[in-house]
C-alpha positions as CSV (number, residue, x, y, z in Angstrom):
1,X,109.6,199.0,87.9
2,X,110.1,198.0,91.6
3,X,112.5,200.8,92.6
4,X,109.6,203.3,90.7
5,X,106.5,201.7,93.2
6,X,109.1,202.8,96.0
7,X,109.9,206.1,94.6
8,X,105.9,206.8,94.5
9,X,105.2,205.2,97.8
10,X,107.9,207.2,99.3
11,X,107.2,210.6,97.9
12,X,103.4,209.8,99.0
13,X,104.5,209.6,102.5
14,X,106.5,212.4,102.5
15,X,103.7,214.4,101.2
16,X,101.1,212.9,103.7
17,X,99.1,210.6,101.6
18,X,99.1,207.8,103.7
19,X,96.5,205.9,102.5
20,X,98.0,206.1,99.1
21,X,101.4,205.1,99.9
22,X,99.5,201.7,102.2
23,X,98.1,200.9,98.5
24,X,100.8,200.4,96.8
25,X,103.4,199.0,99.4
26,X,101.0,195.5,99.7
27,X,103.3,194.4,97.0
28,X,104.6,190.8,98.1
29,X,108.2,192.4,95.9
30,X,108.0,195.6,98.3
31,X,107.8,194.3,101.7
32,X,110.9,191.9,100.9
33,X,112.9,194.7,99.5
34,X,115.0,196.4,102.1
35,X,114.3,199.5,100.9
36,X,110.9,198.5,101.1
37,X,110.6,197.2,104.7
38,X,112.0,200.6,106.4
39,X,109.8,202.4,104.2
40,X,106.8,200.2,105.9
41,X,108.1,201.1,109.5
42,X,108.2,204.8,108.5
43,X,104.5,204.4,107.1
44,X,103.4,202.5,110.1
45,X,104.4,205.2,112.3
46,X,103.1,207.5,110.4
47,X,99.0,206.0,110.7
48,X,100.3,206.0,114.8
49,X,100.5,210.0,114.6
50,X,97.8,210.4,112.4
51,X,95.3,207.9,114.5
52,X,97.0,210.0,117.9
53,X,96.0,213.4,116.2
54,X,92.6,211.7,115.3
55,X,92.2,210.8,118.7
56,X,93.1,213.9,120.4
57,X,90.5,216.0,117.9
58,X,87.5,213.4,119.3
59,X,87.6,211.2,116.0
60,X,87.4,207.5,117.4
61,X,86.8,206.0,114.2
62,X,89.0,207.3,112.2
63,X,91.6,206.4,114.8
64,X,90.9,202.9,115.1
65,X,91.0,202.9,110.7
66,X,94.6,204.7,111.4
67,X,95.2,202.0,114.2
68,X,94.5,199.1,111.9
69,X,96.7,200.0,109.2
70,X,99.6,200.3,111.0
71,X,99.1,197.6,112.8
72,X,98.5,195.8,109.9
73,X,101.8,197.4,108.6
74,X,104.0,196.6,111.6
75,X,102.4,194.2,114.0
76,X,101.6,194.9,117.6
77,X,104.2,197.1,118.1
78,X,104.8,198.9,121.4
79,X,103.6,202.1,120.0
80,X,100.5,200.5,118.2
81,X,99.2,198.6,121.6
82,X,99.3,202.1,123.1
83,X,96.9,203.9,120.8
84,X,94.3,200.9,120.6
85,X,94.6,201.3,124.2
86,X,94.0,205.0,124.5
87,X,91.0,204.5,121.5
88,X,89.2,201.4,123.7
89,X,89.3,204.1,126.6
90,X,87.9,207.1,124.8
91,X,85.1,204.7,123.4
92,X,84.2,203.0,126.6
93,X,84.3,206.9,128.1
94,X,81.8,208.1,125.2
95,X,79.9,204.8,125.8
96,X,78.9,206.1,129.3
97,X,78.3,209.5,128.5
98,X,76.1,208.5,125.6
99,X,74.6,206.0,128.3
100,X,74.1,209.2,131.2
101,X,72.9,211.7,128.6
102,X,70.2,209.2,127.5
103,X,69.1,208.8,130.9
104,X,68.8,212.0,131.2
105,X,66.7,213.0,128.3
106,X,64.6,209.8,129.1
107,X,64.3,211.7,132.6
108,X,63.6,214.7,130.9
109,X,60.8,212.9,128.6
110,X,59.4,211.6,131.7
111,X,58.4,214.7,133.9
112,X,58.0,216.7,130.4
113,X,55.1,213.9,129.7
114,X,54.3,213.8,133.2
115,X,53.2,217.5,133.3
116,X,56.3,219.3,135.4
117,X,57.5,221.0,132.5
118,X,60.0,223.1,134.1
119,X,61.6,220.3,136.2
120,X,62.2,218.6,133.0
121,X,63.6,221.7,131.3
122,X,65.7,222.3,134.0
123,X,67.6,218.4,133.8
124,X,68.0,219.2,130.2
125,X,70.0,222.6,131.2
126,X,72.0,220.9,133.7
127,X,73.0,218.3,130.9
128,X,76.8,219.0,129.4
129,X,76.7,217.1,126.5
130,X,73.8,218.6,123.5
131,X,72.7,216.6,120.5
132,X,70.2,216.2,118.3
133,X,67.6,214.5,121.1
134,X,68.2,216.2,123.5
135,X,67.2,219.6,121.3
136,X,63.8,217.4,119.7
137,X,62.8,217.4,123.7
138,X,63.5,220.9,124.6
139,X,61.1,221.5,121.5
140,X,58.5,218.9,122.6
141,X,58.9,220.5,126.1
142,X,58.3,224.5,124.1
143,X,55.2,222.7,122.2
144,X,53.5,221.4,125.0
145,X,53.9,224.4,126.5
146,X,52.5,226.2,123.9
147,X,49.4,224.1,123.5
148,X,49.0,224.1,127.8
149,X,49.1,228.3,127.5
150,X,46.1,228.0,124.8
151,X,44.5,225.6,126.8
152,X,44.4,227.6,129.5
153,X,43.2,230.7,127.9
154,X,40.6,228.9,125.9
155,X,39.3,227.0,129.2
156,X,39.5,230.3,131.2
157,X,37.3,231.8,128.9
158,X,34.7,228.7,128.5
159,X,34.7,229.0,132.4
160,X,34.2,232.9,132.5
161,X,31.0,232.3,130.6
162,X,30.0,228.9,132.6
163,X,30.4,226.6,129.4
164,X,31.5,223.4,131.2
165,X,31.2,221.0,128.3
166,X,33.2,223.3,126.4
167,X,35.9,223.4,129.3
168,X,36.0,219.7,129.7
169,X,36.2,218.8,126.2
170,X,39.3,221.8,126.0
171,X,41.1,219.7,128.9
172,X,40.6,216.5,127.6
173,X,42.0,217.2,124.5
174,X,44.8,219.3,125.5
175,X,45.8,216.1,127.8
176,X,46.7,218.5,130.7
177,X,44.6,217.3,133.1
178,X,47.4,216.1,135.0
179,X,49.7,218.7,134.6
180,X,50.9,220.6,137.7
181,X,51.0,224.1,136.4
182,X,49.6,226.2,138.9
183,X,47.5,227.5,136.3
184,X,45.8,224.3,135.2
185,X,45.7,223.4,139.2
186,X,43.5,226.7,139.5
187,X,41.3,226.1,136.2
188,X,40.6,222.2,137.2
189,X,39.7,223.4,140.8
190,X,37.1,225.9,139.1
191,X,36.3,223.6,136.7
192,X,35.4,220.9,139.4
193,X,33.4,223.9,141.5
194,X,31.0,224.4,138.5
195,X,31.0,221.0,137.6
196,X,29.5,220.0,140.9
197,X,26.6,223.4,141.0
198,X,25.6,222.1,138.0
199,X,25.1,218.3,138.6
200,X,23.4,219.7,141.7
201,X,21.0,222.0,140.1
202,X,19.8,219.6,137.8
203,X,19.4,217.0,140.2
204,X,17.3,219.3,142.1
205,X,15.4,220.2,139.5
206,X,14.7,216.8,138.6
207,X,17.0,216.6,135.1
208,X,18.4,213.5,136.2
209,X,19.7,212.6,132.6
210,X,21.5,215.3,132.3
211,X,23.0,215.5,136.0
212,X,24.2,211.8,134.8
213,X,25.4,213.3,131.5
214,X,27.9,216.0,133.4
215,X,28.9,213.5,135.9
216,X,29.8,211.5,133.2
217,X,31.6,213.5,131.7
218,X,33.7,215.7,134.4
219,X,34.5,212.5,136.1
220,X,38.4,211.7,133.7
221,X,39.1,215.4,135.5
222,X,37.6,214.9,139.5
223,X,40.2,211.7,140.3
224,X,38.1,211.2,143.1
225,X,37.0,214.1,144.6
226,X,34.5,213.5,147.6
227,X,32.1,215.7,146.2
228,X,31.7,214.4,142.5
229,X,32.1,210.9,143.9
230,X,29.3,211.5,146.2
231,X,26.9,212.8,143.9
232,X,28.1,209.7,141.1
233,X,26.8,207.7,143.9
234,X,23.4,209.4,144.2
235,X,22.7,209.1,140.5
236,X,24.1,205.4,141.1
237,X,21.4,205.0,143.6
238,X,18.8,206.8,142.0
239,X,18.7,204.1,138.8
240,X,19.1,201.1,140.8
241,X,15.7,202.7,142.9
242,X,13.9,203.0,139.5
243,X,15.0,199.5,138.7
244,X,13.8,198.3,141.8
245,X,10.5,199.9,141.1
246,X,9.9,198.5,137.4
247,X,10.9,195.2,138.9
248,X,7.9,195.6,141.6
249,X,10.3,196.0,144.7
250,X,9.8,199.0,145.8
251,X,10.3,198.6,149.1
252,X,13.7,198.0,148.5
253,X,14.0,201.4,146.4
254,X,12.5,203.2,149.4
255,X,16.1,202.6,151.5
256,X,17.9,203.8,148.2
257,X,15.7,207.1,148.0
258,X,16.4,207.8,151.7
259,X,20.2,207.3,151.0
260,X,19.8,209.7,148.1
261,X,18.2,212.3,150.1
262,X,21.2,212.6,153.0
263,X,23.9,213.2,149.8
264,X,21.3,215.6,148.3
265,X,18.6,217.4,150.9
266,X,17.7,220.5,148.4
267,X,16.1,217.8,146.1
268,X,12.6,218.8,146.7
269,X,11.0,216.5,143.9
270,X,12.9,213.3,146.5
271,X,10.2,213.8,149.3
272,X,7.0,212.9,147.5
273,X,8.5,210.6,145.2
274,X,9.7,208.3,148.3
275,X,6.6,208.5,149.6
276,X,4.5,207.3,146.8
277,X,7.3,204.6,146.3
278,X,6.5,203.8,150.1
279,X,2.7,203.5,149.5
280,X,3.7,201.3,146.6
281,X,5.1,198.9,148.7
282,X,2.3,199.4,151.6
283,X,-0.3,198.7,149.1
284,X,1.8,195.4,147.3
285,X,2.2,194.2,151.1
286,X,-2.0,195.1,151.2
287,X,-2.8,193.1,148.4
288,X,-0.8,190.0,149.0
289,X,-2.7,190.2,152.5
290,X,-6.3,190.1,150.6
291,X,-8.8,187.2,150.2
292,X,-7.0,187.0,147.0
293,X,-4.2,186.2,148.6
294,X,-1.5,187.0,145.6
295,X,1.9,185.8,145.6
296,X,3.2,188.6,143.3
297,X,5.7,186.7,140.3
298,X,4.2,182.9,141.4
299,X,1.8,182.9,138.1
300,X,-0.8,181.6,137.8
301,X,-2.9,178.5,140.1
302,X,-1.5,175.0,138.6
303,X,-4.0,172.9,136.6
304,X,-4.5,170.6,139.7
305,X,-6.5,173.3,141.7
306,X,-8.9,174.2,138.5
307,X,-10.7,171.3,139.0
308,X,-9.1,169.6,135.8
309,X,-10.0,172.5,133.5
310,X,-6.9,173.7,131.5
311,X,-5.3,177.4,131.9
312,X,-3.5,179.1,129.3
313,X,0.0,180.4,131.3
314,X,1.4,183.9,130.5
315,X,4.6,184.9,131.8
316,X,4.3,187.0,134.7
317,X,3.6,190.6,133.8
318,X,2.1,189.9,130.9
319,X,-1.6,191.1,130.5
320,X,-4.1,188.4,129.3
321,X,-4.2,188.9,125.5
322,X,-6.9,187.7,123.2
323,X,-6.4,184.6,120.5
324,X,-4.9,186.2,118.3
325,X,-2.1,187.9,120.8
326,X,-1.7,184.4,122.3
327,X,-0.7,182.7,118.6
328,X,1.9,185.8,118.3
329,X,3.5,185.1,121.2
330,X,3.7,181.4,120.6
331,X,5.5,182.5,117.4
332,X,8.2,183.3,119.6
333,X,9.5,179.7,119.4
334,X,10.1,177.6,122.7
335,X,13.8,178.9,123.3
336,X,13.9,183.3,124.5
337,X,16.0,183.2,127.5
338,X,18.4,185.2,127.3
339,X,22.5,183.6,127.4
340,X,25.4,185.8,129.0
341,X,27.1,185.8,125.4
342,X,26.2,185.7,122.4
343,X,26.3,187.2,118.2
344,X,23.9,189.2,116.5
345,X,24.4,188.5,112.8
346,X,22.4,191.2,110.9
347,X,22.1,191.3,107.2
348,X,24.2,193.7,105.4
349,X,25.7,195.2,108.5
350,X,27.9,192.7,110.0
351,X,28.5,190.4,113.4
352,X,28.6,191.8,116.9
353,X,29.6,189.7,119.9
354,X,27.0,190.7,122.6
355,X,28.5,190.3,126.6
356,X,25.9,190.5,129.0
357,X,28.6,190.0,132.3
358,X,29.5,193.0,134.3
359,X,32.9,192.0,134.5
360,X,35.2,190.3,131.2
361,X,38.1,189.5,130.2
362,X,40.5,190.0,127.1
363,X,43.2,188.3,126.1
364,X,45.3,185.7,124.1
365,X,43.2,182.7,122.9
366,X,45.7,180.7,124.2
367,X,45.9,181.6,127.8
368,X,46.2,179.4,130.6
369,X,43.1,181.4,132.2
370,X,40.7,181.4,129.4
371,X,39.2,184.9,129.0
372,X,35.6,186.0,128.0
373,X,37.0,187.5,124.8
374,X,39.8,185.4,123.4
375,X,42.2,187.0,120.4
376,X,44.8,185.5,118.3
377,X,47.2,187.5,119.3
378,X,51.2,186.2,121.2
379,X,50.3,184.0,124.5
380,X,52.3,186.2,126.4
381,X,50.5,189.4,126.0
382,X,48.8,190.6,129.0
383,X,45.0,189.6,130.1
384,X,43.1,192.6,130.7
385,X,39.3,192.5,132.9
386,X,37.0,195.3,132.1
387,X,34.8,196.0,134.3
388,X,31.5,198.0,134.8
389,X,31.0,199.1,138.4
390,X,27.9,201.0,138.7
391,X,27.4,203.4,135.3
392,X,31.5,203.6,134.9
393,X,33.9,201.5,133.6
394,X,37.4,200.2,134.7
395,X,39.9,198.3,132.9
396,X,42.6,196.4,135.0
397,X,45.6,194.4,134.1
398,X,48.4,192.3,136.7
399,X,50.8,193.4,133.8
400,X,51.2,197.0,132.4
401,X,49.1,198.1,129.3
402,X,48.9,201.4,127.4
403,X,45.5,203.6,127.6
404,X,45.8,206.2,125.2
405,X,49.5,205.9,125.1
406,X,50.2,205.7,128.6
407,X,51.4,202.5,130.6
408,X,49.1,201.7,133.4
409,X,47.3,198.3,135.1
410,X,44.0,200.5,136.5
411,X,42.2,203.2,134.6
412,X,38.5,204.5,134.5
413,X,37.8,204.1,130.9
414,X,36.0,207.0,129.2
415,X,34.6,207.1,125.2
416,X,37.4,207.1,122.8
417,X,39.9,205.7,125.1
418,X,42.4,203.4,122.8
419,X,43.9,200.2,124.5
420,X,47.0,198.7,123.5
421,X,48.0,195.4,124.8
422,X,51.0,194.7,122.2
423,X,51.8,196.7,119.0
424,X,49.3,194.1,117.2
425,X,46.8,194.0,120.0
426,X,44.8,196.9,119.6
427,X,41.1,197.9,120.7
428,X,39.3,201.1,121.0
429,X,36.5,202.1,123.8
430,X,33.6,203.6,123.0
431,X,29.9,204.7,124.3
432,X,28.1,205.9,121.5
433,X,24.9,207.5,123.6
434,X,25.5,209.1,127.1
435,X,22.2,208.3,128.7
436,X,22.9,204.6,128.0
437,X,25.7,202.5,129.7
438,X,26.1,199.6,127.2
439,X,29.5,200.1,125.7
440,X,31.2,199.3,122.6
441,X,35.3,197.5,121.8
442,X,36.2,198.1,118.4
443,X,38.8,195.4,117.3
444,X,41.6,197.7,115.2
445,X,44.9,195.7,115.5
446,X,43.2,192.4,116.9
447,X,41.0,189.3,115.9
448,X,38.9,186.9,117.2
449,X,38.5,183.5,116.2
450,X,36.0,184.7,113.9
451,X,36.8,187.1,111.7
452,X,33.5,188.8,110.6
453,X,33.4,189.5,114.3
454,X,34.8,193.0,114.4
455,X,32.9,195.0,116.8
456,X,32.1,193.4,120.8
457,X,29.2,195.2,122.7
458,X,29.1,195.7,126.7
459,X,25.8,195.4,127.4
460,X,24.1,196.7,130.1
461,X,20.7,196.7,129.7
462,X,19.8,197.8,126.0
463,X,21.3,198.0,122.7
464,X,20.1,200.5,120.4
465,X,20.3,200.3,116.6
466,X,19.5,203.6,114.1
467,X,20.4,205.5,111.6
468,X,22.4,208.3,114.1
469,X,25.9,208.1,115.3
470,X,24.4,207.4,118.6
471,X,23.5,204.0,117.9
472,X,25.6,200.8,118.9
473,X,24.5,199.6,116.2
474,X,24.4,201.5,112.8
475,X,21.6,201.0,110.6
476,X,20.8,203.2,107.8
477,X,17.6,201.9,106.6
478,X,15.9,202.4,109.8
479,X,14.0,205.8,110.1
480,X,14.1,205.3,113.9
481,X,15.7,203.7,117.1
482,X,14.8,200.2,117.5
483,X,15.7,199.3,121.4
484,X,16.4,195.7,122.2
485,X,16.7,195.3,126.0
486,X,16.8,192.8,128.7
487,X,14.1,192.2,131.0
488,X,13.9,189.1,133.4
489,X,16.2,186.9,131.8
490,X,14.8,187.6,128.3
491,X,15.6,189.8,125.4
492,X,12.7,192.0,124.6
493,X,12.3,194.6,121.7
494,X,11.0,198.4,121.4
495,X,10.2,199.6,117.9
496,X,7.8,201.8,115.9
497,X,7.6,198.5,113.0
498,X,6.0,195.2,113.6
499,X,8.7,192.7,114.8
500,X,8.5,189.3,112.9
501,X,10.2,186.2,113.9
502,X,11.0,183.7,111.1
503,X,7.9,186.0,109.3
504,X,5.0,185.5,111.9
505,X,4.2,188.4,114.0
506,X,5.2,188.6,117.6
507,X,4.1,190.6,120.8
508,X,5.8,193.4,122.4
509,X,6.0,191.2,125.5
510,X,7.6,187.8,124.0
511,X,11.1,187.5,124.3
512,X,13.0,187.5,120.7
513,X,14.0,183.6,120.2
514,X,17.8,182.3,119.8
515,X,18.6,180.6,116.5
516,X,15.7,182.4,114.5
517,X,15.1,185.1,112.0
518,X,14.1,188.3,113.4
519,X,12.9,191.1,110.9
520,X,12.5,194.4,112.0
521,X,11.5,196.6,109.6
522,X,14.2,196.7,107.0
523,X,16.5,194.9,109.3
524,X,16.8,191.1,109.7
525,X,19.2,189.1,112.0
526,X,19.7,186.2,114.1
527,X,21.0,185.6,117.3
528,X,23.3,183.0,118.0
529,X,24.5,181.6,121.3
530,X,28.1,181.9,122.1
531,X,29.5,178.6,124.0
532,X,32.0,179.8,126.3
């Protein structure tokens, strides 16, 4: 039986099965036959030529199997330490051009991403090696430039026929806003041209809003051209002068209106609107001069000068109402002023943490600098500050985040923009009606500490709730907008239905009280204050 095993081993080797003939000679009776041992020599050599011919034909691992088995056969042999030798070397050589090619398609991926499509074309053509990923970014690189010809066409032609919303929207979407194609460097410059005629014209013809609106929106494309920053800063003036006005200062509007008026002379509606803002002022400064002698925002006389007889107090502003305005506004409850955070909880519709702060922060709960908005979310994840300068809004980290897929620590934030500060930390931008700059976070991949919390609102000076999409608050079962905004430290409310707090009537003028029902119509919620 013996002597047949080495007849079959033997005639296995001769014939080239290899692997066969390493089967069958493990056979404890084999190796210390004599017969046996040479044949195991012969066999070891063998896997040495076959792993050398593997070798030589670029098949590492088949070389090192081949290696193995004859070392296995015949120990470290001379001949054996040379091929494992020669395989280490071709692998640690393969290692490194496996390590340059990925650096070059990573370099590739990089200016492709970056907008200088033929710069990254051209590393992948000077690249010797071609695989599989290097071919998946030659076609990324022929798709985006694809979708940047159509872009370009399709803008072209919105700009022929002076559609700049459409040729914004085109650029936004098609993400080539950076791009340097000569092209696209032409179309933006156009793009910025008509941008800035517009915003003009409807400044001078008094359409504000809608000045606002395009400067709003053409601003993700200027990066900081004088002329569009300029006029952002005339609109930026021209609300904090109306501000000024409804607060009765309009003296200090009157500098603001005179600054507007160097950054835009052809504004002809500027001139008689700064001068009846400057006869406001002459005639406050008039009457606080009078017999009357009025201290405008002191109130009324304390009880002490009436000669004992007791005063009723309104807050300032507010016109003297009869009894039964008086009990409404009592039904306000003692506590209306107005906390920097805090939660609406509306019935049927769902929690929303209200910020009042210009500038916040977001991060892990468990920071050693606690934020404003605190997720449970890894401690080392990066603490971002949003912040709203003016009517725009910036988000900044020390560490890099990702804005819409892109790493970066400074970024004007514009509506959709979605923020990533760890695969599980996500949060999406949003500012659901142009002509208000109260802006909304929705929570996707993170949580606060309270779970029906889902949405956070930014506001600036009014949140709206309705039945449209341009709401910050969607309510179906109101027929129209209900406006809650802030005005001297309280939070006051504009709607078309009878506000009622915990079911009594209140005026238009009282502030809506913390820690009580509020009905509005088919709405109902409480507001609750948010310790820090």
């Amino acid at each position: 039986m013996l002597i047949l095993r080495l007849k079959q081993a033997e005639t296995a080797v001769a014939d080239g099965r290899l692997d066969e003939a390493f089967d069958i000679v493990q056979s404890e009776q084999i190796r210390q036959h004599r017969r046996g041992q040479k044949l195991i020599d012969r066999l070891a050599r063998a896997f040495g030529e076959r792993g050398r011919e593997n070798l030589e034909a670029e098949r590492v691992q088949l070389a090192l199997v081949d290696c193995n088995k004859a070392e296995k056969l015949a120990g470290n042999t001379d001949y054996v330490a040379k091929l494992r030798s020669a395989i280490c070397s071709e692998m640690e050589q393969r290692r490194l051009r496996n390590q340059r090619r990925s650096y070059k398609v990573n370099q590739a991926k990089r200016q492709i991403q970056d907008g200088w499509l033929s710069v990254g074309e051209q590393i992948l053509d000077e690249t010797d090696d071609n695989d599989g990923q290097m071919g998946m970014v030659m076609q990324q690189a022929n798709v985006v430039r694809l979708q940047l010809n159509e872009a370009i066409a399709k803008a072209d032609q919105a700009l022929r026929r002076n559609d700049l919303d459409c040729a914004i929207d085109i650029f936004l979407q098609a993400g080539v806003t950076n791009n340097k194609n000569d092209k696209v460097t032409e179309l933006v410059s156009r793009l910025r041209s008509l941008a800035v005629q517009q915003i003009r014209d409807n400044f001078n013809n008094g359409r504000i809003d809608r000045a606002r609106y395009l400067w709003q929106k053409v601003s993700p494309i200027a990066n900081g051209t004088s002329e569009i920053s300029e006029l952002g800063s005339a609109l930026s003036q021209c609300r904090k002068a109306a501000e000024y006005v409804a607060a009765g200062r309009p003296r200090e509007a009157v500098s603001l209106l005179r600054k507007v008026k160097v950054i835009c002379p052809s504004a002809k509606w500027l001139a008689p609107v700064t001068e009846y803002t400057q006869k406001a002022a002459e005639l406050l400064d008039e009457l606080a001069a009078s017999p009357l002698g009025l201290d405008i925002g002191s109130g009324l006389p304390d009880e002490k000068d009436t000669g004992g007889e007791q005063i009723e107090k309104f807050p300032v502003g507010d016109s003297i109402k009869s009894p039964a305005g008086r009990r409404e506004m009592n039904n306000a409850g003692a506590d209306s002023s107005l906390p920097s955070k805090f939660v609406m909880q509306m019935d049927g519709i769902g929690s929303f943490l209200v910020l009042r702060d210009r500038c916040i922060t977001v991060g892990p709960i468990s920071s050693s600098a606690r934020p404003t908005v605190g997720l449970m979310a890894d401690p080392n994840i990066p603490v971002a500050t949003i912040e709203r300068v003016q009517d725009d809004y910036f988000i900044r980290s020390t560490s890099p985040i990702r804005v819409n897929e892109i790493t970066t620590t400074n970024k004007l934030l514009i509506d959709g923009d979605h923020i990533v500060l760890s695969p599980r930390t996500r949060m999406k931008f949003h500012i659901p009606n142009p002509a208000s700059t109260t802006a909304i976070l929705d929570l996707s991949g993170a949580r606060l500490g309270r779970a029906d919390i889902r949405r956070i609102i930014l506001m600036d000076r009014d949140i709206l709730i309705g039945p449209a999409a341009g709401n910050h608050i969607l309510a179906e079962s109101l027929e129209k907008t209900v406006a809650i905004y802030a005005q001297n430290n309280r939070l006051l409310c504009k709607a078309g239905e009878k506000v009622l707090v915990d079911d009594m009537p209140v005026g238009s003028t009282a502030g809506l009280a913390i820690d009580k029902q509020i009905r509005i119509g088919q709405i109902s919620f409480v507001l609750t204050k948010q310790m820090a």
